[in-house]
Steps between C-alpha positions, in 0.01 A plus 500: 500500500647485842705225686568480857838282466615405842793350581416328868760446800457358829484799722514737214373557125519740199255581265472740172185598297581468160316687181555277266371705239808785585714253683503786747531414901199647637564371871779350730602354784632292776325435807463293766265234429222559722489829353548446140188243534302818528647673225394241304136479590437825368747543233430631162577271235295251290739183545718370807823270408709374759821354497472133546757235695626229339648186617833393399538190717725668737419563871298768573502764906205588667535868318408318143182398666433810652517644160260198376253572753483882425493422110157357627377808636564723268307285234244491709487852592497544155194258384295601723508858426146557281561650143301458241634235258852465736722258419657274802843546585786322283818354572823525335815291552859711528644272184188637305652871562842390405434362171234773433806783610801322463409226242704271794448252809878626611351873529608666795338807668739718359435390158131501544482857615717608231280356221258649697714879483570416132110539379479850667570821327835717634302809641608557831845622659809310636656237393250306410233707346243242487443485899623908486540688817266703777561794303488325137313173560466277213222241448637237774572714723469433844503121415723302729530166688256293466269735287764393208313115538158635533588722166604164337195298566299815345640560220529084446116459561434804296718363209313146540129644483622705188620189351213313568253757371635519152 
């Protein structure tokens, strides 16, 4: 199976397509939003998850509803696509990716994306064979920024549909 995990942002947003079979990255990016909508119309991938905000009680900026309001459209862009038997878009919360990763609310970035690092194999060049180099690229490579979050929420929602299946 395939999930489009996207991890939204007010003016811009990342996404990966995620094999859950291989846990191989069949598709990245960031883009700006108008033109990562499209993207996502006509991607190819059997479920959507998208990265979900939460309230904390603290005072929010016009950017966090930004965000909200493009969250929005990239469900719907996503439901109304027509596949047979298509499931509608999902949402997932950043603490769910922390304890799935991290096993930890107090999970930073950094420690998310090397939990994330830790579950690939060391095939690629450089100091860090896992993301590789251009010449010897390993199986993350050419994952950066915001692509790190986007990876989280996949490989989260992949581990919770395994979990629930069995």
């Amino acid at each position: 199976m395939k999930i489009l995990a996207i991890d939204p942002g007010s003016a811009e947003s990342a996404w990966v397509v995620f094999e859950t079979s291989t846990s191989e990255i069949v598709g990245k990016g960031k883009r700006p939003n108008g033109f990562a909508l499209q993207i996502f119309e006509r991607v190819d991938a059997d479920r959507c998850v998208i990265e979900m905000i939460a309230s904390y009680g603290m005072a929010v900026g016009a950017s966090v509803f930004d965000t909200c309001v493009w969250i929005g459209r990239f469900a719907e862009a996503w439901d109304r696509r027509e596949f047979d038997g298509e499931l509608p878009a999902e949402f997932l919360f950043r603490k769910d990716v922390k304890l799935c990763l991290c096993g930890s609310m107090r999970a930073k970035d950094a420690n998310i994306r090397q939990a994330i690092i830790d579950r690939y194999p060391a095939s690629g060049g450089g100091k860090n064979p896992q993301v590789g180099t251009k010449k010897d690229p390993g199986p993350l490579y050419g994952v950066k920024a915001d692509i790190w979050a986007a990876l989280g929420v996949a490989i989260t929602a992949s581990e919770l549909i395994e979990g629930a299946t069995r």
